[in-house]
N, C-alpha and C positions, 0 to 999 in steps of 0.2 A: 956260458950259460947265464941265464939272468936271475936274478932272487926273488924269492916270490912277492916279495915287495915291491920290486921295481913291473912297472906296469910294461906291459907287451908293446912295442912298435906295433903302428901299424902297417899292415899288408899294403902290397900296390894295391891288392883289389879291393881293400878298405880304401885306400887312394882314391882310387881311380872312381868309384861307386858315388866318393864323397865330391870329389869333381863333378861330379857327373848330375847329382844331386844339388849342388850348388848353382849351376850352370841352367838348370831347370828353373830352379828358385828366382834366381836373373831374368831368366827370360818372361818368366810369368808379370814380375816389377816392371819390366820394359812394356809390356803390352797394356797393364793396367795404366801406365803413366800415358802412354800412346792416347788410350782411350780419354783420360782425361784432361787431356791438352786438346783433342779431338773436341770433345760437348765444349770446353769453353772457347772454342774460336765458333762453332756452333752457332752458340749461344750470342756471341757479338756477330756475327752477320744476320743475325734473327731482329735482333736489334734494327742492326742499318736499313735489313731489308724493311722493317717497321715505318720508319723516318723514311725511305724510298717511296713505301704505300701513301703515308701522309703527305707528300710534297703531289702525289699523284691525283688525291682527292682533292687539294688545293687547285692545282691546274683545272681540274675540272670544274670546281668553283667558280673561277677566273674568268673560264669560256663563259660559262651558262650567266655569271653574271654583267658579261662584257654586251655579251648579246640583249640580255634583257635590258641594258641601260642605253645600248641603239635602240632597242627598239623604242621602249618608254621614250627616248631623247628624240627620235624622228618625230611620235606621234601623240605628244605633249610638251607642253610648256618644259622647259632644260633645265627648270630647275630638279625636275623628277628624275632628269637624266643624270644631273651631275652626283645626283646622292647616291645612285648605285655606280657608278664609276667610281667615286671613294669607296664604297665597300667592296670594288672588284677590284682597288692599287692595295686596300690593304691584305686581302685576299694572296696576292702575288708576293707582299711581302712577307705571309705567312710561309708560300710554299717555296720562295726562295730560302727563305730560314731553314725550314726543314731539309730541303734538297742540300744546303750547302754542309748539311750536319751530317747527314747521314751519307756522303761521298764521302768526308773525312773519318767518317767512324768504319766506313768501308773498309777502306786505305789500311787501316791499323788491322785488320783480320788477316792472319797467316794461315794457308792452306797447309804448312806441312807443322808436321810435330815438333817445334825445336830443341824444348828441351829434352826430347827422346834421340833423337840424333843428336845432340853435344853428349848423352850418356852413351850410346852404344858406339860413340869413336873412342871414348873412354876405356868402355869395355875394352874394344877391338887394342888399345894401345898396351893394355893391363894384360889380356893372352901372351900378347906377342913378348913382352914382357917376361913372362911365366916362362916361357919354353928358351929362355935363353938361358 
């Protein structure tokens, strides 16, 4: 018998309830953290895809200035021609800038969760773990 001072063990199904309770609590942390590794790679492809946009409006630039500077160049004096041809190399070398940023910022966006999978192998090692 115990004295009434010394406090009660707990039951298995005080155990098992508190497992069980914990294990919820886990799961809930795991989903939230899912979620937010989720917006921030999100959030960096929204980005790249930005700098994709930009390098796409430059190209289009590019054309529409390449052409106007044939044309002007066919059908005036070249020196009208050469001035929009510098403004269509530098044009090009806007949307080469942009294009080559925003494939490297691409590159770095992970589709899956990582640091939620290095925690639920964690988890998974700490169960197996438990039951030994």
């Amino acid at each position: 018998m115990s004295s009434p001072l010394e406090p009660e063990p707990p039951t298995l199904g005080q155990l098992v309830g508190e497992i069980g309770e914990d294990l919820s609590k886990l799961f809930r942390q795991e989903v939230e953290l899912a979620k937010a590794e989720i917006r921030q790679e999100a959030a960096k492809a929204g980005k790249a895809a930005g700098l994709l946009g930009g390098a796409g409006f430059a190209g289009y630039m590019v054309a529409l200035l390449v052409t106007l500077a044939v044309m002007f160049g066919l059908g005036n004096v070249m020196d009208l021609g050469w001035a929009a041809l510098i403004v269509a190399a530098l044009w090009a070398g806007a949307g080469a800038a942009l294009f080559v940023t925003g494939k490297a910022r691409l590159r770095q966006v992970s589709p899956k969760p990582e640091q939620t999978i290095e925690t639920l192998k964690e988890d998974a090692r700490w169960a197996r773990n438990l039951t030994r």
